[in-house]
C-alpha positions in Angstrom: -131.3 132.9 -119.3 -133.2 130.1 -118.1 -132.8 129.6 -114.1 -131.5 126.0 -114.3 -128.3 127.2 -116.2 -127.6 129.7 -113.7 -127.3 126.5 -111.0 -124.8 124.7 -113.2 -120.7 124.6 -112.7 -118.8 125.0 -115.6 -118.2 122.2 -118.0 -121.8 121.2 -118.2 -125.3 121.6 -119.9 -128.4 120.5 -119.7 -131.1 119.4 -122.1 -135.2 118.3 -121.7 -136.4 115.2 -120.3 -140.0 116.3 -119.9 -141.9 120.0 -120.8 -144.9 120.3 -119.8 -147.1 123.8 -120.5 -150.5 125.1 -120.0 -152.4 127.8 -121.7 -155.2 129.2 -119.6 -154.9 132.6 -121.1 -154.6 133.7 -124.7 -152.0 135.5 -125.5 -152.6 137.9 -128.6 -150.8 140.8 -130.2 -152.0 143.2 -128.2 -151.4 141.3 -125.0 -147.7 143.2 -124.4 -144.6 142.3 -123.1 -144.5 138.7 -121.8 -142.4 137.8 -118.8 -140.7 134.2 -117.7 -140.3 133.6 -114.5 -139.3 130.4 -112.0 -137.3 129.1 -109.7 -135.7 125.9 -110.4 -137.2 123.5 -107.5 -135.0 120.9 -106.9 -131.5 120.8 -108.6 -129.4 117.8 -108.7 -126.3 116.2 -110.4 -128.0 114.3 -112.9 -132.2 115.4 -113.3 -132.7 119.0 -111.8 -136.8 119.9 -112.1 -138.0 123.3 -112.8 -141.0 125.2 -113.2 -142.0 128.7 -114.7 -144.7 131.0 -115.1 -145.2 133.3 -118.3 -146.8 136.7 -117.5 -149.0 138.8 -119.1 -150.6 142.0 -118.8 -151.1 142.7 -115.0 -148.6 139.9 -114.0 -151.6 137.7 -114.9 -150.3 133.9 -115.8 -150.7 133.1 -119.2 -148.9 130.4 -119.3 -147.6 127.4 -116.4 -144.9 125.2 -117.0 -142.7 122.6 -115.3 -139.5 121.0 -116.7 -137.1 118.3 -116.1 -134.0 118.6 -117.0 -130.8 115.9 -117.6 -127.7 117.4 -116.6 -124.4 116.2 -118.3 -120.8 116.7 -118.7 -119.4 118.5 -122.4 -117.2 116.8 -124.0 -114.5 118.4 -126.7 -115.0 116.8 -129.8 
């Protein structure tokens, strides 16, 4: 799950604004499990920023990123 939905009350979601990702490792088929991992840096009602980091073999980062995020209210259609 990614961590900025875990920070969100009920009745809301959240969708991109900005992604931004960098690959200084390859990442091949023999490269094993991959794992995401982040802590959402600075939550608020409206834009909440992010960033993760996608581990390889060794807990070696394959793969940086940072997100913004624009929170808003569902609405039943």
């Amino acid at each position: 799950m990614p961590p900025t939905r875990t920070t969100l009350p009920a009745g809301v979601a959240n969708t991109s604004i900005e992604i931004t990702v960098m690959y200084p490792r390859p990442v091949t088929s023999t490269s094993g499990p991959l794992l995401g991992v982040g802590p959402v840096t600075m939550p608020g009602h409206r834009v909440v920023f992010a960033d993760r980091e996608v581990l390889g073999d060794q807990a070696k980062v394959v793969a940086p990123a940072s997100s913004i995020l624009l929170v808003f209210p569902l609405t039943e259609a």
